[in-house]
ZAMARGU-4260 file (C-alpha; in steps of 0.2 Angstrom, whole numbers, plus 5000, padded with zeros to 4 digits):
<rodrens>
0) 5110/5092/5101 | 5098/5103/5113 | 5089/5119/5109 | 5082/5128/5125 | 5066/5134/5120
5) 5055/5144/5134 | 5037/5136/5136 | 5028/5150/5133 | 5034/5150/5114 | 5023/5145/5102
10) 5026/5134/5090 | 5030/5143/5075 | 5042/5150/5087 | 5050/5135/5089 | 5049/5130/5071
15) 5058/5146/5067 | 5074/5142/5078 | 5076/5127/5071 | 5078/5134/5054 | 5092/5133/5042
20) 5098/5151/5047 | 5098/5147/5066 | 5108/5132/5065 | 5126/5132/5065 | 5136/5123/5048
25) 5140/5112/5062 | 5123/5104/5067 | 5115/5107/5050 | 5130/5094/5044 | 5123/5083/5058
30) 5105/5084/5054 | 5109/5082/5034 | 5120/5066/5037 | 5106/5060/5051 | 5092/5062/5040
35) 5102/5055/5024 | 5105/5041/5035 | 5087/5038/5042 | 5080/5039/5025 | 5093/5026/5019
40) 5090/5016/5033 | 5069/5017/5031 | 5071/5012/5014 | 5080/4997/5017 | 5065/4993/5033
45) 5052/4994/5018 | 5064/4981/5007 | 5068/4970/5022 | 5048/4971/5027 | 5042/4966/5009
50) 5056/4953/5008 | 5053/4947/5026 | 5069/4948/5031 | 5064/4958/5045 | 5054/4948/5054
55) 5063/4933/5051 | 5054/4923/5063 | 5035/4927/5056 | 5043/4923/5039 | 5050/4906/5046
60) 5035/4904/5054 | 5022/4905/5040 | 5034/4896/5027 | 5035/4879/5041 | 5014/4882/5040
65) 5016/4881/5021 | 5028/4866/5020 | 5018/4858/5033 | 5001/4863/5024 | 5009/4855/5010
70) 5014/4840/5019 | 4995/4838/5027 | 4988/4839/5007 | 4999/4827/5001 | 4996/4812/5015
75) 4979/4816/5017 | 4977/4812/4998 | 4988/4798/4998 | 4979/4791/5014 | 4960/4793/5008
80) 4969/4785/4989 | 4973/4770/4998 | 4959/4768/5010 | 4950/4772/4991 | 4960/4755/4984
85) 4954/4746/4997 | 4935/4751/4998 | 4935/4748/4978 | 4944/4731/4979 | 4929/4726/4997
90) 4915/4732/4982 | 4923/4720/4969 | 4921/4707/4982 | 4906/4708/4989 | 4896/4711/4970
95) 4904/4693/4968 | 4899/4686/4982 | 4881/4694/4981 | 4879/4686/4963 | 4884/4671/4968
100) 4872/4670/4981 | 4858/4673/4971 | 4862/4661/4957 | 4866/4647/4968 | 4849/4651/4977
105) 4840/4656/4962 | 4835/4672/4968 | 4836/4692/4961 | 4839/4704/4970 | 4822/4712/4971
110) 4817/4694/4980 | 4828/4697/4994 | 4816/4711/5001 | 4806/4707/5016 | 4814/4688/5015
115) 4820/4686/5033 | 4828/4670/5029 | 4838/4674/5013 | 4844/4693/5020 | 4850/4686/5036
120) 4860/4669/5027 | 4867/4680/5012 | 4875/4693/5028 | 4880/4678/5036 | 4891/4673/5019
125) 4897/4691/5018 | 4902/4694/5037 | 4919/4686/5035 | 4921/4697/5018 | 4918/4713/5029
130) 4931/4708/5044 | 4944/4704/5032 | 4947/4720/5022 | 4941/4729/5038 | 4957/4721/5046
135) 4967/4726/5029 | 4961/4743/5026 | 4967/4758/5037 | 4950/4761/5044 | 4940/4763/5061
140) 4927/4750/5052 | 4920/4746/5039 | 4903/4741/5032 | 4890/4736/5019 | 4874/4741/5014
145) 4860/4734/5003 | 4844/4743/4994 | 4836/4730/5001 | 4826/4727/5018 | 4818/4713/5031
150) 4803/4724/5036 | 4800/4737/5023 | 4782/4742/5031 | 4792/4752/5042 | 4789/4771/5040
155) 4806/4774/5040 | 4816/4766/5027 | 4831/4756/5034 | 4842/4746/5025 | 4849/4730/5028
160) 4867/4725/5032 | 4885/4722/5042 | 4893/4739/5050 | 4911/4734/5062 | 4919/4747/5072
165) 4933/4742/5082 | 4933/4746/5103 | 4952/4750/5104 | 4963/4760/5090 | 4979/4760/5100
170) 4983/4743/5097 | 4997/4738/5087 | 4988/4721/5079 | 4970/4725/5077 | 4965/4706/5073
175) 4959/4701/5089 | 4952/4720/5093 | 4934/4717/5101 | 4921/4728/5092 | 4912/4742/5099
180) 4898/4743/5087 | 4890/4729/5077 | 4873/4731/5065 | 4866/4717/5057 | 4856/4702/5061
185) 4855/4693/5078 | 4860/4676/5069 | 4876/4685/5061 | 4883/4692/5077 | 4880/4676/5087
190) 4887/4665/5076 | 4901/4674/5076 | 4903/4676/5093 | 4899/4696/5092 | 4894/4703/5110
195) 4878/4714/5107 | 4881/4732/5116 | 4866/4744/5121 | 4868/4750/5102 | 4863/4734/5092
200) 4854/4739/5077 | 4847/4726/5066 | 4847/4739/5051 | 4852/4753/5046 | 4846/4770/5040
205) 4854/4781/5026 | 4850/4794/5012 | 4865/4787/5001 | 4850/4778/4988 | 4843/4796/4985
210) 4860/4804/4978 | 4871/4789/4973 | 4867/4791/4955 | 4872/4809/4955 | 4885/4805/4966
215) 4896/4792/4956 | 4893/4800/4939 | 4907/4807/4927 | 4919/4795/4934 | 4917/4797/4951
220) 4924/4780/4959 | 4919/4784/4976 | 4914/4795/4990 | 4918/4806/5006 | 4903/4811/5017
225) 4906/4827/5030 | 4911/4822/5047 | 4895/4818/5057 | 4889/4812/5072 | 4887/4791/5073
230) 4869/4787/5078 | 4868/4782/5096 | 4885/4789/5100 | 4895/4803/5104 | 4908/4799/5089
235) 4911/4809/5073 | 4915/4799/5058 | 4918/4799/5042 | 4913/4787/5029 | 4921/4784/5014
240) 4909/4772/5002 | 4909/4767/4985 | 4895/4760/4975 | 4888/4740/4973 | 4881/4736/4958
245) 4871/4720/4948 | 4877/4713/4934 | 4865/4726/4923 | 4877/4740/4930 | 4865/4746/4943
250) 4866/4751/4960 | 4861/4739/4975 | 4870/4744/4988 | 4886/4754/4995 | 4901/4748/5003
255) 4916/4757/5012 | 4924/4763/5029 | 4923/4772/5043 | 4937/4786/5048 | 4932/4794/5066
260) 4940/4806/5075 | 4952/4795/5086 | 4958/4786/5066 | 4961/4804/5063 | 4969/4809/5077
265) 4981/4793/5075 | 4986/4794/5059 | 4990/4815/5061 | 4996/4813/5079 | 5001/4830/5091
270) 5006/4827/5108 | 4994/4837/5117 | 5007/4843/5131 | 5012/4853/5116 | 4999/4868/5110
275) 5010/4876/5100 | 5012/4864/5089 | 5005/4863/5074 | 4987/4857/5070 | 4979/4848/5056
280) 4962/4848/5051 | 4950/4840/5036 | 4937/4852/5035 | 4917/4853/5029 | 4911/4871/5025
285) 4892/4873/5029 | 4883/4890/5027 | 4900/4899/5031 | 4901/4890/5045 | 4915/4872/5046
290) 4917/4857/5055 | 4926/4843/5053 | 4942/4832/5060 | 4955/4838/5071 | 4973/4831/5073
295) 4972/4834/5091 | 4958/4827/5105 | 4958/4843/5112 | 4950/4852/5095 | 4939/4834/5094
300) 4921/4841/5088 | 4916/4825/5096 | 4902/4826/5113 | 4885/4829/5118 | 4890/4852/5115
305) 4891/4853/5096 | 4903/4868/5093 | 4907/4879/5077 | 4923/4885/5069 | 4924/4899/5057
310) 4934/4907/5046 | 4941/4921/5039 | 4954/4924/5026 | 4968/4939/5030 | 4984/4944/5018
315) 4993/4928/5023 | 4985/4919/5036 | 4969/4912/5040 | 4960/4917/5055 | 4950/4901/5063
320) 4936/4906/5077 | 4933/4890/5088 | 4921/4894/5103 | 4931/4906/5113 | 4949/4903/5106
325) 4955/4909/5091 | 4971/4902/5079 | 4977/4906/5064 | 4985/4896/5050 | 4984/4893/5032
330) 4972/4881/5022 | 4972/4872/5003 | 4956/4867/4993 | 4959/4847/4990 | 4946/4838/4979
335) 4941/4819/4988 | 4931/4808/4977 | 4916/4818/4973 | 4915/4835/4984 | 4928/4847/4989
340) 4936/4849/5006 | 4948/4858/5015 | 4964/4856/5022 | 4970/4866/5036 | 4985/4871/5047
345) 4984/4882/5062 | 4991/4885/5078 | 4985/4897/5093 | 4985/4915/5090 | 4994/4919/5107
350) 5007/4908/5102 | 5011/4914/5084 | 5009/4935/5092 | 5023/4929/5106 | 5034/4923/5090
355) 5031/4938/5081 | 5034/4951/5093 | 5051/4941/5099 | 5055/4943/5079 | 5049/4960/5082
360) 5057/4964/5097 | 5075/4958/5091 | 5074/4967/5075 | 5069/4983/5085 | 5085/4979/5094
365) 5095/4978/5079 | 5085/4996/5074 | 5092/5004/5090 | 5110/4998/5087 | 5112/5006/5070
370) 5102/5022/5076 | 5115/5023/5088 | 5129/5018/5076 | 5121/5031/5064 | 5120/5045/5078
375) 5139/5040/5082 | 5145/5041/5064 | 5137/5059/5061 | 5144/5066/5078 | 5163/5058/5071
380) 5160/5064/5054 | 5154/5083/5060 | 5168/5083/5073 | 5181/5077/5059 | 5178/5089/5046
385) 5169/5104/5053 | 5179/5107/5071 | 5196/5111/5060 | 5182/5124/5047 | 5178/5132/5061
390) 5194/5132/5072 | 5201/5140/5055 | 5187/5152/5054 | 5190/5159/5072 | 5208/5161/5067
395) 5203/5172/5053 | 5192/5181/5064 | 5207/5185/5077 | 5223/5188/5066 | 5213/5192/5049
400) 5225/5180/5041 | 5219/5163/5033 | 5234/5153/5044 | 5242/5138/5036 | 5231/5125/5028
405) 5220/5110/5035 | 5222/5094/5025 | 5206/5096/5017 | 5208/5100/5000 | 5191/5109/4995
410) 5192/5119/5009 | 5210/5124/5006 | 5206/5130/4990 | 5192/5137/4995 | 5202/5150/5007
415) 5216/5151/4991 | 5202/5159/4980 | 5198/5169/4996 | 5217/5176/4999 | 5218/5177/4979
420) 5200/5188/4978 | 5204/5197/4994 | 5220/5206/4984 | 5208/5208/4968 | 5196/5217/4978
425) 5210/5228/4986 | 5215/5233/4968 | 5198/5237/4963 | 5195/5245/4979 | 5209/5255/4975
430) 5202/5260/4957 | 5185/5263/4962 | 5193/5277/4976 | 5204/5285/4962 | 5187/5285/4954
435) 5177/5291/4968 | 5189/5306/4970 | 5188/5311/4951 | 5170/5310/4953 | 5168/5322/4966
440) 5181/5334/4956 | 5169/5334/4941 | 5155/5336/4951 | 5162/5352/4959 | 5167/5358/4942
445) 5149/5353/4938 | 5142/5363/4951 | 5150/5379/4948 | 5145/5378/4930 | 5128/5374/4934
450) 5127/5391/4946 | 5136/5402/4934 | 5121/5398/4921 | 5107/5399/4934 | 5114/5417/4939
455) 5117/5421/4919 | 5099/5414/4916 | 5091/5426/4931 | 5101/5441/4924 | 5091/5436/4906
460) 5075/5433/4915 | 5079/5450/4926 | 5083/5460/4910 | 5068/5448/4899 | 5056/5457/4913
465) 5065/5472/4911 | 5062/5474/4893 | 5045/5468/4894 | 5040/5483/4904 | 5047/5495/4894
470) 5040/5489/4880 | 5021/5489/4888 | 5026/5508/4890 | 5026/5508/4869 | 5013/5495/4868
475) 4994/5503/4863 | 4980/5492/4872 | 4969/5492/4860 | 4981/5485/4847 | 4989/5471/4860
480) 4971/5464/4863 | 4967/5464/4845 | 4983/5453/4842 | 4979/5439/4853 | 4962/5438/4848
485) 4966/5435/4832 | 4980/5423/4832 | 4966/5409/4831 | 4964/5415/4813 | 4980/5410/4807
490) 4983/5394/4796 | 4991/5382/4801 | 5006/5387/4790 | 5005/5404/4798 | 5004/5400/4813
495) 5020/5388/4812 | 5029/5404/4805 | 5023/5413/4818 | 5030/5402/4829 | 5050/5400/4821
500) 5050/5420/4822 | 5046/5418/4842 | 5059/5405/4842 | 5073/5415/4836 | 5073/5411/4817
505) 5076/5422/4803 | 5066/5424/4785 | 5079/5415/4776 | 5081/5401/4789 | 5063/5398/4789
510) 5061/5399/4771 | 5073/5382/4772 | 5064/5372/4786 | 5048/5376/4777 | 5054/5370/4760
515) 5047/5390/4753 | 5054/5400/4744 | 5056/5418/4751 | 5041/5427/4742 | 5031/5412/4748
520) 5036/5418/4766 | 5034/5437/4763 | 5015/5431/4757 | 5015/5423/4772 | 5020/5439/4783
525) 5009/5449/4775 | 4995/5441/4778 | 5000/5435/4795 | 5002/5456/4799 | 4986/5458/4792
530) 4977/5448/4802 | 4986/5453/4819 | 4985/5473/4815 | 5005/5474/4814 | 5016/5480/4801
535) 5034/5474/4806 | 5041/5461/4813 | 5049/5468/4830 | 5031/5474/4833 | 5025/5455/4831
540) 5042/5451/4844 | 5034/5466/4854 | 5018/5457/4857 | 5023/5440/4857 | 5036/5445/4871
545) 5020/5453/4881 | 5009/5439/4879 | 5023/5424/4885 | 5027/5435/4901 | 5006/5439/4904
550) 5006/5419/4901 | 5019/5415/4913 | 5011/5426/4927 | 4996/5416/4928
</rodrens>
């Protein structure tokens, strides 16, 4: 439908032609059944929207983010668990092992500090304990740590013990994996053939004997430090460590492993030829701001350029800022030993806008089909049923006849009440003519009366004036003015009397309207002349007569 509209009109113009009452039954059908249609059809959008279904593709994608999330939480848990059962079990060990080295030396704990001689044999007895459950525990390395120093003039405090860290991940059998990083004494490392790299360390330094009572209390079996940086290195790592204690229940040192990046990586593997894949993260919030472990070595945190990620929660997703690129994903709270991390999915932004414009783009594509579907449907339905109206309209316009019928029954019946009212109307037209007709004979009936009492009532007026001025010939002056100045001293009663006798009325008439008997009136005369100067009543007509005609004339 095409309405030519000049550009100079305005647009209330405009708005005007398209009114009701400039639209043909036709188009308005049209426009009824479009709009009925595109309100339908917007309703059914807004469910589809809420329900996703339509943008199948964004709702597939965020419920695979989901099941993966899921996923992620339950074999991160289930791998930090195990590596858990393992660190617990290497404590168990080396407490035994440290007990029986002090009773078979006859030493405490608190005489190992500063002995050179009974630190470095005691590590020596615990090195093979430290390979073994490093080789048996899902781990980067592992490592020990005792409360307890050879040189504790230092100004910072170190602490002595073992720390393995395998040189090569990828392979399948790690016992015969060289290490990449040894700490602990010279005599341990040479006597088991360790080689010594640039990083040697005789001991180490921590702050875990600051915090490991509030650490491990309330049943707290062990521990997960943030992702940091391993001294001397470029690596990341965590450590998961869980207390050593003396047989008084104390704390004397701390056991556990390490999980770096690469471990990470491994255990939560992406091919990297693949960005769009999903990624997993273990992450540490600090002041808004998180780092942690990636599941891909492009995302690795790792390297002399420390970068940030942050994030920020939306409706459904999660938005991650990481340097320049951006992603989004979803993310769970998981509770490791003592602290609280979190868990995270994400892929790259461009990636999940690309698959929800093409969910976009194809239910847009669907939009335009059952618009044109819709547009289709109300051009068949107006041409169906409003052509043959019309059609039999025109042929009611030409012949004045309503033709035979159209097969549709409401507007069959509709032109049968028509032809039915048509003859109704022709009847009353009929009546209201005879009507019409009587009317105008009683109105010229009418008239004729009407004039014959207008020229009787001029003839009275005519004769009225006529008597008038015969009696003002009888009338004395001085008698006349007396009269009207003193009809202002008649009673009310009077007066009223005075007034039936003007009116027509006779003393026995007047007697009755006034409920008086007739000497009460002739009282009433008589003093009604008295004060008026008269003595009869024709003389009071006389004057009244004079005095309505002088009233008249002004």
């Amino acid at each position: 439908m095409k309405i030519k509209v000049p550009s100079h009109l305005p647009i209330k113009s405009l708005l005007q032609q398209l009114g009701p009452e400039n639209l043909s039954m036709r188009r308005r059908l049209f426009l009824y059944i479009f709009s009925a249609l595109c309100m339908l059809f917007a309703l059914l959008l807004m469910l589809f929207n809420l329900f996703g279904i339509l943008n199948p593709m964004r709702k597939s994608l965020l419920d695979s983010m989901e099941s993966q999330l899921l996923g992620s939480v339950a074999s991160i848990e289930h791998s930090y668990d195990k590596t858990a059962a393992h660190a617990i079990s290497f404590a168990s060990q080396l407490e035994q092992q440290i007990q029986d080295y002090l009773t078979e030396t006859n030493l405490t704990f608190d005489d190992l500090r500063d002995n050179t001689e009974a630190i470095t044999a005691l590590q020596t007895r615990l090195y093979n304990t430290v390979y073994l459950n490093m080789q048996l525990a899902p781990s980067s390395g592992a490592f020990y740590l005792l409360n307890t120093t050879v040189n504790s003039n230092v100004q910072t405090p170190r602490y002595n013990g073992i720390y393995l860290k395998y040189i090569n991940l990828y392979s399948e059998n790690t016992v015969n994996n060289d290490f990449s990083l040894y700490r602990g004494s010279v005599v341990t490392g040479k006597t088991n053939g360790i080689t010594f790299h640039s990083g040697w360390q005789n001991e180490m330094k921590t702050d875990f004997f600051t915090t490991c009572n509030a650490t491990f209390e309330k049943g707290v079996y062990y521990a997960l430090s943030s992702a940091v940086q391993i001294p001397d290195t470029w690596e990341r790592a965590r450590y998961l460590y869980v207390p050593l204690h003396n047989l008084k229940g104390e704390i004397i040192g701390v056991c556990g492993y390490e999980l770096n990046d690469l471990y990470f990586q491994l255990t939560h593997s992406v091919a990297d030829s693949q960005p769009e894949h999903l990624i997993y993260a273990l992450l540490d919030s600090h002041n808004e701001e998180y780092t942690g472990q990636f599941s891909s070595s492009i995302y690795s945190m790792s390297g002399p350029v420390q970068h940030s990620l942050k994030l920020t929660p939306q409706k459904e997703l999660t938005l991650f800022t990481f340097d320049a690129d951006t992603y989004v994903g979803q993310t769970r709270t998981i509770q490791l030993g003592s602290r609280e991390f979190t868990v995270a999915v994400m892929i790259t932004q461009a990636y999940y806008e690309n698959h929800v414009r093409k969910g976009q783009l194809n239910a847009a594509v669907v939009i335009l089909i059952v618009a044109l579907f819709s547009f289709a449907y109300c051009a068949f339905i107006t041409k169906k049923y409003v052509t043959p109206i019309l059609q039999k309209i025109e042929l009611i316009k030409s012949s004045e006849e309503y033709g035979e019928q159209i097969n549709i029954r409401e507007i069959d019946d509709l032109f049968a009440y028509l032809e039915e009212k048509d003859t109704q109307y022709e009847e009353k037209l009929r009546k209201l003519e005879r009507a019409r007709q009587d009317a105008e004979t009683e109105t010229k009936k009418a008239r004729a009366a009407y004039e014959s009492a207008i020229e009787k009532y001029n003839l009275a007026h005519s004769q009225l004036q006529h008597l008038a001025a015969e009696q003002k010939k009888e009338i004395v002056l001085e008698e006349y003015e007396y009269f009207v100045a003193n009809l202002k001293t008649l009673t009310p009663t009077e007066y009223r009397i005075y007034q039936l006798y003007l009116d027509g009325k006779g003393g026995p008439q007047i007697a009755a309207l006034l409920d008086i008997s007739e000497n009460t009136l002739k009282y009433h005369n008589k003093n009604i002349y008295s004060k008026l100067g008269i003595s009869s009543r024709k003389q009071l007509l006389r004057y009244a007569a004079l005095k309505q005609l002088q009233d008249e004339k002004k």
